[in-house]
N, CA, C and O of each residue as an XYZ file, in Angstrom:
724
protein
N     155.263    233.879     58.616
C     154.595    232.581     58.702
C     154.593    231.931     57.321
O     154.458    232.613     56.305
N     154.761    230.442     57.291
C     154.846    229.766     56.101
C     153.744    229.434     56.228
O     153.111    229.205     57.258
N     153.261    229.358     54.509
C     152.027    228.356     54.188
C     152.840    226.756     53.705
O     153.916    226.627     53.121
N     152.000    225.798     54.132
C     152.179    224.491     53.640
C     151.154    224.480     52.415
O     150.071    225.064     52.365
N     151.719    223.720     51.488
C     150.356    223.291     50.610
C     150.193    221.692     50.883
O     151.073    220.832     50.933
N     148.854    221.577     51.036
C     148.635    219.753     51.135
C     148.227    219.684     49.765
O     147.496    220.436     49.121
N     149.049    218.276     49.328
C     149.534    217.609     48.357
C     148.062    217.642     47.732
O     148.096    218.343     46.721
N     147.018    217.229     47.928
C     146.024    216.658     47.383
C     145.116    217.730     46.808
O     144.405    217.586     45.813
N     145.269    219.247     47.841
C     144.334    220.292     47.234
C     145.117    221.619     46.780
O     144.681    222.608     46.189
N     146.361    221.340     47.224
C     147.122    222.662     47.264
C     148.064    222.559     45.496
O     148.411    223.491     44.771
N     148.211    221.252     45.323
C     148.843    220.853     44.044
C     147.817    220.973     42.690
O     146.593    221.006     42.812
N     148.407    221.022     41.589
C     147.195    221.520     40.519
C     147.638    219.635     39.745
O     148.721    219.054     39.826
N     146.652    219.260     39.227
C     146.673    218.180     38.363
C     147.154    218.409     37.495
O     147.508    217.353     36.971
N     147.550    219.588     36.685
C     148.331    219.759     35.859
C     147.908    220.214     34.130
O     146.884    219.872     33.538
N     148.850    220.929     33.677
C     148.203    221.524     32.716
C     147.441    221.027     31.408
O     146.592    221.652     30.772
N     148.045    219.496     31.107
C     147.816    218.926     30.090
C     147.150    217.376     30.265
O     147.407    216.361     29.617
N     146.323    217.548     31.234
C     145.669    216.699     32.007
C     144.353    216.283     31.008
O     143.390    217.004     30.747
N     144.472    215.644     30.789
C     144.376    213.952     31.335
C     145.177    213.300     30.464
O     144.881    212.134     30.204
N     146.167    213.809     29.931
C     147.299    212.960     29.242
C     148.500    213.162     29.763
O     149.314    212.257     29.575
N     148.943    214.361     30.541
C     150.039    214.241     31.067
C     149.601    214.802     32.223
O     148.984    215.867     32.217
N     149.903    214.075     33.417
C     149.364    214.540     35.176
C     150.367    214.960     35.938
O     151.510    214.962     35.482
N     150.077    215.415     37.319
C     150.650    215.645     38.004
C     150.419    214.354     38.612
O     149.376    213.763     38.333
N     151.436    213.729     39.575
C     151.424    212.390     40.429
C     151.869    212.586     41.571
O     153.049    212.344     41.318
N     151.857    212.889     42.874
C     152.661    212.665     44.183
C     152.549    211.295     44.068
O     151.516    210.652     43.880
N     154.199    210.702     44.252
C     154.069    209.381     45.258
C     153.751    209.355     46.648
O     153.817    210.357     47.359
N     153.345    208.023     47.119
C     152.618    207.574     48.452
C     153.487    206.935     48.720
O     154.129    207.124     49.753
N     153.834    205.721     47.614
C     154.941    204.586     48.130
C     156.110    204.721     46.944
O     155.863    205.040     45.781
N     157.273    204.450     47.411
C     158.197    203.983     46.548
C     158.516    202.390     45.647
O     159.096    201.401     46.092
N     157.900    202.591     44.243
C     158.250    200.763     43.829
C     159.739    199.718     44.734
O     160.953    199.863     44.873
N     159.002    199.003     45.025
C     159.795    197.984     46.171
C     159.727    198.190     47.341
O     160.638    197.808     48.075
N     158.510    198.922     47.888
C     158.081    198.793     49.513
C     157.407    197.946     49.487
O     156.871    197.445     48.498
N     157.302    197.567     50.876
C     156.127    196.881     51.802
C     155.431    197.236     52.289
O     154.537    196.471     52.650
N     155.371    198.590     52.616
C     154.883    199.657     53.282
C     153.606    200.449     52.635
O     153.739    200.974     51.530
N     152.432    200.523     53.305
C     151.623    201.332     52.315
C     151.424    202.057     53.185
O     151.029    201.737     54.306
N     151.798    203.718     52.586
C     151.702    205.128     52.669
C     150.620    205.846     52.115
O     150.410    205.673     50.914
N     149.830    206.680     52.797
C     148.990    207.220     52.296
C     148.831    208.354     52.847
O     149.010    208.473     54.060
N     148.431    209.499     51.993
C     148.487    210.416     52.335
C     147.344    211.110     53.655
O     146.164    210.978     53.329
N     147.498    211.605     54.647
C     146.495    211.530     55.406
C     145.504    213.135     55.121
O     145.948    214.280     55.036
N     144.301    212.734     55.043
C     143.266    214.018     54.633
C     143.364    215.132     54.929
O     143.513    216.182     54.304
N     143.245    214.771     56.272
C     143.088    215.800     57.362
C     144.531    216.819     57.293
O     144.350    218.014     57.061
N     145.698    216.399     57.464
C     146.922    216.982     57.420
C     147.571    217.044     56.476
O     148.617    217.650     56.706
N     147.459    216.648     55.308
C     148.687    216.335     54.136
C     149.552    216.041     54.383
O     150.483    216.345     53.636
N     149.880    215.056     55.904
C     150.965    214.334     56.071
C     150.984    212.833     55.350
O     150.010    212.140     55.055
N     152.415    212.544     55.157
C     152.660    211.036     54.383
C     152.093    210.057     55.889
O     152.652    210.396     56.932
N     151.035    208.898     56.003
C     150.976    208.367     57.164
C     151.656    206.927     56.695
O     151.640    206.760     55.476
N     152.239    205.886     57.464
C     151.354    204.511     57.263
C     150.730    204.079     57.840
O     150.606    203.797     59.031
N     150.036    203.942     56.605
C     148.601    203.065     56.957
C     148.674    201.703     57.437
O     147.898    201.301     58.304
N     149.853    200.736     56.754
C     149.972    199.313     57.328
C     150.986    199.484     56.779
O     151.139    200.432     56.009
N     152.345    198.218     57.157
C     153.209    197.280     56.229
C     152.083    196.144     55.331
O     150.929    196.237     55.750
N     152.178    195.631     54.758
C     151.387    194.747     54.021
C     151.266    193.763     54.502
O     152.022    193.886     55.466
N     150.771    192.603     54.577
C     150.516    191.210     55.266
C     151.559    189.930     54.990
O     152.140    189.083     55.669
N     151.480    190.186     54.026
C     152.179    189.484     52.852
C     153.467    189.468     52.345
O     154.027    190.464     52.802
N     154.340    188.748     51.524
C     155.627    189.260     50.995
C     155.626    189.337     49.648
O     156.152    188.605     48.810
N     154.826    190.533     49.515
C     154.647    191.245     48.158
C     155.396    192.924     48.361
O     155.285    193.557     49.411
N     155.966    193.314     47.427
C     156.637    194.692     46.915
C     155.734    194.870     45.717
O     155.397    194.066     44.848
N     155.332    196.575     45.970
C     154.654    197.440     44.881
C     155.706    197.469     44.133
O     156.829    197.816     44.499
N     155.233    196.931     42.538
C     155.964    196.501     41.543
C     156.397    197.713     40.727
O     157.376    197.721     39.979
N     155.521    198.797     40.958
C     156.025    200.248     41.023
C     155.676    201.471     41.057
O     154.807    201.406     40.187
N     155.671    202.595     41.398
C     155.552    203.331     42.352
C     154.259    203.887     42.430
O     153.513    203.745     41.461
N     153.769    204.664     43.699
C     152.509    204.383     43.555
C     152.016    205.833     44.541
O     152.533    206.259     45.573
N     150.851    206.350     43.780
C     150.639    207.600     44.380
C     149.082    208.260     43.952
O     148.142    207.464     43.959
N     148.833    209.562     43.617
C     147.669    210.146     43.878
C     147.797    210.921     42.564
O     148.900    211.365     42.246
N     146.458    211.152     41.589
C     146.677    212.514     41.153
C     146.335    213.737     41.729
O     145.106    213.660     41.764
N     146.626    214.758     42.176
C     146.147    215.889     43.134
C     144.893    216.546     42.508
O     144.729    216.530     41.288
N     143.851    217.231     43.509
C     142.900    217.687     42.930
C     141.788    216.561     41.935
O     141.263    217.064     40.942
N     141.543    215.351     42.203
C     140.859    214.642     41.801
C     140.128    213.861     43.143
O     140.423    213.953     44.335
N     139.089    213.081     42.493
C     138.359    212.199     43.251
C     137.525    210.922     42.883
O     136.519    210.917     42.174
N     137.985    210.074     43.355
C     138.283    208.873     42.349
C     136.219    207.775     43.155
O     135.596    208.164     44.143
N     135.941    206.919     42.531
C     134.867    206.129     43.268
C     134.835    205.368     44.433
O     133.944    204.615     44.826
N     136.594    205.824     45.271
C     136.456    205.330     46.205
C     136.924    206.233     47.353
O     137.816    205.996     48.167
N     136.061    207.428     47.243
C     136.291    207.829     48.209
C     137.342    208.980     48.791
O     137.207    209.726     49.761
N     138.699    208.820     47.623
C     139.909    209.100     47.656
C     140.366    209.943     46.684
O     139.648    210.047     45.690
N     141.844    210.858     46.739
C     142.249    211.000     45.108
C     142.872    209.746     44.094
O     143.616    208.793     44.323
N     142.431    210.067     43.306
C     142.268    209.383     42.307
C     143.955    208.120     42.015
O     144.983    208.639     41.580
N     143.932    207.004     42.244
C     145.359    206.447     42.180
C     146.051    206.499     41.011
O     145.363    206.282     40.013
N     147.509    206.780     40.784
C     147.872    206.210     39.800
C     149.148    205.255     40.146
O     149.651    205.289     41.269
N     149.485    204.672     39.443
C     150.949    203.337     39.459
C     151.956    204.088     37.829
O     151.948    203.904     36.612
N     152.765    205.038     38.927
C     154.194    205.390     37.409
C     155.315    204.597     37.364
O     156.207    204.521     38.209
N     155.143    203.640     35.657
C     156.454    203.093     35.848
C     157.450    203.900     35.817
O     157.262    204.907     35.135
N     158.709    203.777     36.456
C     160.129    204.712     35.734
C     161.095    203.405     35.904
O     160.648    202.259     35.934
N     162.487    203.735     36.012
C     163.578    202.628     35.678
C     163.773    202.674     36.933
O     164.193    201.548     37.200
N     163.722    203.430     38.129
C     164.594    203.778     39.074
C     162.964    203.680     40.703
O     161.877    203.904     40.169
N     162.841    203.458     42.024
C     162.221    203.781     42.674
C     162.386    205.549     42.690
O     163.359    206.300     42.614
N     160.947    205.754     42.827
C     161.073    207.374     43.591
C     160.522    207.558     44.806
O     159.500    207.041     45.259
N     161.520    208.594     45.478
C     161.127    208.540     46.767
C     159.582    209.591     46.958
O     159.132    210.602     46.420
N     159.168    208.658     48.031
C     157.653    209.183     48.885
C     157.745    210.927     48.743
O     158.733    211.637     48.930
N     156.345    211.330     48.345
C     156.337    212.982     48.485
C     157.075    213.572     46.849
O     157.230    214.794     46.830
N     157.318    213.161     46.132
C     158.493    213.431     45.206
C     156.684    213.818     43.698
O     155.879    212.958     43.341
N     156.698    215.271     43.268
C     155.666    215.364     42.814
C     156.400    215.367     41.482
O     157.487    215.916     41.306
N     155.349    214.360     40.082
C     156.211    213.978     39.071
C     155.358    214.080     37.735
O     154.220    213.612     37.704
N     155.966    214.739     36.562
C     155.167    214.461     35.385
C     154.510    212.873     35.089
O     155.339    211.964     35.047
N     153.789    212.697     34.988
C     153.375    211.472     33.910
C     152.867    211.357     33.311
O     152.083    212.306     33.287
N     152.584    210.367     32.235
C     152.015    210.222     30.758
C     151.355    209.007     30.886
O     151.749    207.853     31.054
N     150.116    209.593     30.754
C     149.062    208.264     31.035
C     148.613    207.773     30.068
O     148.031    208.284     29.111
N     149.083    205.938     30.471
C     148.729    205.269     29.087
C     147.979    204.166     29.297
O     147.779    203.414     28.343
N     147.512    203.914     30.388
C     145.901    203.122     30.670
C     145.624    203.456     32.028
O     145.846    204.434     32.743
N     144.782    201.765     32.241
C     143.862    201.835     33.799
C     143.797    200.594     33.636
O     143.484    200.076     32.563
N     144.191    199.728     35.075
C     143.972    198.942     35.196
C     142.644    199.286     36.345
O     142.885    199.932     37.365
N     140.839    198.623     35.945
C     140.101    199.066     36.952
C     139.650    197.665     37.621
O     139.299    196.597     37.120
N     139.819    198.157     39.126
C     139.690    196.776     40.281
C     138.284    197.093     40.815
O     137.632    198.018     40.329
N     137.809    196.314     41.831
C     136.713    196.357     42.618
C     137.503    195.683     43.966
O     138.002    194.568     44.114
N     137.383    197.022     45.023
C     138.076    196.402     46.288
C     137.037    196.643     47.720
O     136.555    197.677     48.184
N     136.954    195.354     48.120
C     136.241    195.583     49.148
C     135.016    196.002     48.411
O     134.321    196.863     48.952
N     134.603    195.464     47.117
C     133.155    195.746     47.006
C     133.206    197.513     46.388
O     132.337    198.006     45.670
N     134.166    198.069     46.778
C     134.041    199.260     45.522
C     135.108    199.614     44.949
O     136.252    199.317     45.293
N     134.663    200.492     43.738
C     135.560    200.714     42.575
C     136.613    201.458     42.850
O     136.476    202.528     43.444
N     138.381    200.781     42.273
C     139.134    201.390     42.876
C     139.772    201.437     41.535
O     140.127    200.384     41.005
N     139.914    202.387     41.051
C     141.020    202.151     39.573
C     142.213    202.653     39.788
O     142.253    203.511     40.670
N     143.103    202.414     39.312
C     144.241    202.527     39.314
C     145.145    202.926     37.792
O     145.841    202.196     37.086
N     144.834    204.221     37.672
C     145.555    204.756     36.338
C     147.224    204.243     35.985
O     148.111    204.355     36.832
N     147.395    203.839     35.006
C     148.694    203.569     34.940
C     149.901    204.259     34.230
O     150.023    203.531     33.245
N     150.732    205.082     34.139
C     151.761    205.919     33.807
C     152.878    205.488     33.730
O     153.226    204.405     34.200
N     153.784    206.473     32.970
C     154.837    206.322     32.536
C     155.431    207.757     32.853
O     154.740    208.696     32.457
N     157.005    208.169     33.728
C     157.876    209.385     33.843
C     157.847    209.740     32.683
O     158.047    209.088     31.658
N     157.491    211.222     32.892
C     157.512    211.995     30.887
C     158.755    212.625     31.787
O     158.797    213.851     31.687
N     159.605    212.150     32.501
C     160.837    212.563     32.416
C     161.919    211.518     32.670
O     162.937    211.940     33.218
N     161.854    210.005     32.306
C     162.248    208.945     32.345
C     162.776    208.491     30.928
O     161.977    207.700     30.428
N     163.938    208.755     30.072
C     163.842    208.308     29.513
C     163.792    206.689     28.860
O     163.906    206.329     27.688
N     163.587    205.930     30.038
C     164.283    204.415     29.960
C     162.668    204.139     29.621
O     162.352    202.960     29.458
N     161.648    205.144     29.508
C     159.744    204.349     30.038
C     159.142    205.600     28.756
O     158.297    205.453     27.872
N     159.690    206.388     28.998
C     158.414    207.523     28.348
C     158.378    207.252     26.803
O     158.395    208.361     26.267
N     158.356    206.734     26.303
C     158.217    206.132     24.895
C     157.267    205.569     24.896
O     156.492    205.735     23.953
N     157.007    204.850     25.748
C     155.264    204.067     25.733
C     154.293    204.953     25.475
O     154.436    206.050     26.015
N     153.092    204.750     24.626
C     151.997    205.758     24.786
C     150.658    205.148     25.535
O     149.909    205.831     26.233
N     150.507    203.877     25.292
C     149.537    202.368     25.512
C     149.806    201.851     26.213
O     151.016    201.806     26.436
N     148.819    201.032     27.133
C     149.078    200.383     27.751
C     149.432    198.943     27.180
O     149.940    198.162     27.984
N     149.203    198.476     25.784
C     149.220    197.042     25.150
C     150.662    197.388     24.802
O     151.269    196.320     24.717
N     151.678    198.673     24.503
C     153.088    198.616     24.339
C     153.737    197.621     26.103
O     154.694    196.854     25.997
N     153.265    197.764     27.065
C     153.627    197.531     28.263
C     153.837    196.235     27.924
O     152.940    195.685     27.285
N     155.353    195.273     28.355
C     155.544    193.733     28.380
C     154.244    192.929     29.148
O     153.912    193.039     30.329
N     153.723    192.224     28.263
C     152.053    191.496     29.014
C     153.104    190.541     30.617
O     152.279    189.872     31.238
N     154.072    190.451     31.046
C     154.491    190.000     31.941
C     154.532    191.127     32.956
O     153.958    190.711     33.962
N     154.859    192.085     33.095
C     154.443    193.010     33.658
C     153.022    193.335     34.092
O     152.901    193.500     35.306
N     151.777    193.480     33.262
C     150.926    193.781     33.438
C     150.357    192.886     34.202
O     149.447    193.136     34.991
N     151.231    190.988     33.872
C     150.502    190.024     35.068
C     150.878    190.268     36.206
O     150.183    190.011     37.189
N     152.181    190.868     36.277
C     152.525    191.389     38.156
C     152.166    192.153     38.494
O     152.354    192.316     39.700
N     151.512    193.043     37.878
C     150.758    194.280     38.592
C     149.243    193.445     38.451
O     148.501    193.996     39.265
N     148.499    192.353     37.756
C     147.285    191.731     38.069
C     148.074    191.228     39.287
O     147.983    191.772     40.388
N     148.599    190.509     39.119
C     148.916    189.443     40.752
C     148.910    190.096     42.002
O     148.254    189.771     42.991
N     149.776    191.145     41.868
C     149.721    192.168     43.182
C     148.921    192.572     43.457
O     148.621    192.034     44.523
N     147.909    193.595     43.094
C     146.894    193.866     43.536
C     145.626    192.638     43.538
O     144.525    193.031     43.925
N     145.735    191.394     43.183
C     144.936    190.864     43.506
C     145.181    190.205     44.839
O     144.317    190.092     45.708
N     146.397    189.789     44.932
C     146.707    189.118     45.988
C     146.974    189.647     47.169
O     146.919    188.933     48.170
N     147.421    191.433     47.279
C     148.012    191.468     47.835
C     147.534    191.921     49.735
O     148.309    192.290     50.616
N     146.215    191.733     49.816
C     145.272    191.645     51.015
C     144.752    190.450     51.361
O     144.031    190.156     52.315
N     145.302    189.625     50.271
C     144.325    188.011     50.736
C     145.021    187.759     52.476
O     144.206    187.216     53.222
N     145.914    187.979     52.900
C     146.353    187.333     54.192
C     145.015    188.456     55.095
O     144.200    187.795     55.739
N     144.877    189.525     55.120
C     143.933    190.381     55.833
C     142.816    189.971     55.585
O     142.045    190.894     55.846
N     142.145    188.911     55.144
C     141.155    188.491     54.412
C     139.720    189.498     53.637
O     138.516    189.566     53.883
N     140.773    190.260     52.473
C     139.982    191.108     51.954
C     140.427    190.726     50.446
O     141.489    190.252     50.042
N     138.923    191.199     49.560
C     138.683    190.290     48.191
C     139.291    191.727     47.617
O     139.146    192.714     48.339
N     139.869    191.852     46.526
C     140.486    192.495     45.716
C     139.982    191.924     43.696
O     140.625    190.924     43.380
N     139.190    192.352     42.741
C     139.007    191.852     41.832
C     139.537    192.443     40.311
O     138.761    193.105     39.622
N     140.272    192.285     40.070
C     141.218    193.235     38.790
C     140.554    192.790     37.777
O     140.513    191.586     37.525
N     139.952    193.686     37.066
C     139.144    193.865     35.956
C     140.311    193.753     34.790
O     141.490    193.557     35.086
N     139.803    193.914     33.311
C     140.950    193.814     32.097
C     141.787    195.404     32.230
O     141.539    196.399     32.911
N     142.515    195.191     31.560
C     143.134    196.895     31.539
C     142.767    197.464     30.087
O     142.608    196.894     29.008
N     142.695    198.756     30.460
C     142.054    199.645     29.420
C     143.273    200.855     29.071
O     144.054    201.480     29.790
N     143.027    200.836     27.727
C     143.795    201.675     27.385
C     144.159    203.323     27.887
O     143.958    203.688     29.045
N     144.718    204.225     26.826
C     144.930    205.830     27.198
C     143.575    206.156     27.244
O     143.187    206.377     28.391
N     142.764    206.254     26.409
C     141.724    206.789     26.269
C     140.141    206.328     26.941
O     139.211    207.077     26.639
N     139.857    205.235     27.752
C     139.272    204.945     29.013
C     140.062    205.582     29.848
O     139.333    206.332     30.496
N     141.572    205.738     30.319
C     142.222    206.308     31.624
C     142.029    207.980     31.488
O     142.168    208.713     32.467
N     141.681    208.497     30.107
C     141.862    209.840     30.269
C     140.356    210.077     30.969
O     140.155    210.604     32.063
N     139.556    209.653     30.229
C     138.238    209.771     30.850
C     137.856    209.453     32.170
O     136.871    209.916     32.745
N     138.277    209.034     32.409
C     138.378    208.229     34.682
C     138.885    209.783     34.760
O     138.136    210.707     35.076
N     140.255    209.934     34.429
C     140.709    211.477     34.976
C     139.638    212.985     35.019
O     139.352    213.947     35.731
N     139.384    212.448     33.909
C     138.014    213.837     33.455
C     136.769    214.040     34.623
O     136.296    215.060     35.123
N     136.442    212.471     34.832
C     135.379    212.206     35.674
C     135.802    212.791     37.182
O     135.191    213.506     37.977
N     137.429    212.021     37.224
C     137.516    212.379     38.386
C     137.729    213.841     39.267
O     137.357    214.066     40.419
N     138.533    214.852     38.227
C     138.721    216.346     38.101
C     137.309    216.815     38.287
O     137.038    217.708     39.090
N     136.427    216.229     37.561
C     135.288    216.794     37.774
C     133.809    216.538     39.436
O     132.937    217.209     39.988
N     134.341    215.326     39.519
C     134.146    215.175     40.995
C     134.714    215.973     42.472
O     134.172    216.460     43.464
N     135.914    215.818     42.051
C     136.690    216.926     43.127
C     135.881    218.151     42.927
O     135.015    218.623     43.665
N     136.452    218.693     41.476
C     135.415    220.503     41.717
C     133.778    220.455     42.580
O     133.221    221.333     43.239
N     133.287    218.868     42.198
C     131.922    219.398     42.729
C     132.038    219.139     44.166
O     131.262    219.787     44.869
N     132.853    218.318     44.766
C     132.803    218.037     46.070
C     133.684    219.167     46.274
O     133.396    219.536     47.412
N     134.341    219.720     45.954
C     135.109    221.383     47.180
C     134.175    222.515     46.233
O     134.851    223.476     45.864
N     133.261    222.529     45.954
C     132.464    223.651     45.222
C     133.480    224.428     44.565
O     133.612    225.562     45.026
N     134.155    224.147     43.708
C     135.039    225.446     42.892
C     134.719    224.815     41.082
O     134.514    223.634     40.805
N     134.749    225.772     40.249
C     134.745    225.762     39.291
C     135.586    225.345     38.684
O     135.526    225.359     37.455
């Protein structure tokens, strides 16, 4: 008999965490599609196509073993040069947070870079990131539920060192919600 591991409890966040994570993707940068991982099974579900004609500007997934203020594991958004496909578990190097308020609660969204990309992993900051970029990732997530008529509010973005601490918080939420040390 095989064991499965589900992505979210069976995966370790990784050794050098909260600067370099473990990430499963959910979605691949340039879907329409939002994928999420489902609780109960550690299957990839979708949840919806999007409303709208907006594409995740890039790729977009979970850190494992965390638990973020909404409910969920903890999000992150890894740039790389290339889409990666759904399920695909990946180093990254976290170099802010962009933090939103959705639907009235806190949804942050850590932001990364492939520490095996060389076209991205040079960034350490999120203020190295082109400020045109950072407005398409504000635009998208602000906009990108207005047709479902749900409010989405993108706060400023914060650097490595606010995002490491969200991670800390959040590692430390998971342990207390599955009782493990």
């Amino acid at each position: 008999m095989t064991n499965v591991l589900h992505p979210w409890h069976g995966v370790p966040y990784g050794d050098d965490a909260p600067k370099i994570v473990n990430a499963v993707i959910e979605i691949p940068q340039g879907s329409r599609a939002k994928y999420e991982i489902d609780k109960a099974s550690g299957l990839l579900k979708l949840d919806r196509v999007i409303y709208s004609s907006f594409y995740y500007p890039c790729n977009y997934g979970f850190i494992p073993q965390t638990y973020g203020d909404d409910k969920d594991p903890l999000d992150i958004l890894v740039i790389t040069s290339l889409p990666v496909q759904a399920m695909t578990l990946m180093e990254a190097k976290v170099i802010g947070v962009m933090q939103m308020i959705d639907s009235g609660d806190g949804d942050d969204k850590i932001i990364a870079v492939a520490a095996n990309d060389p076209s991205v992993n040079h960034y350490n900051n999120i203020e190295e990131i082109p400020q045109h970029f950072k407005n398409e990732l504000k635009h998208f997530f602000e906009e990108y539920k207005t047709l479902e008529n749900k409010t989405v509010k993108v706060e400023e973005f914060e650097g490595a060192a606010k995002a490491h601490k969200i991670i800390e918080e959040a590692i430390a939420s998971y342990k207390t919600l599955m009782n493990t040390k």
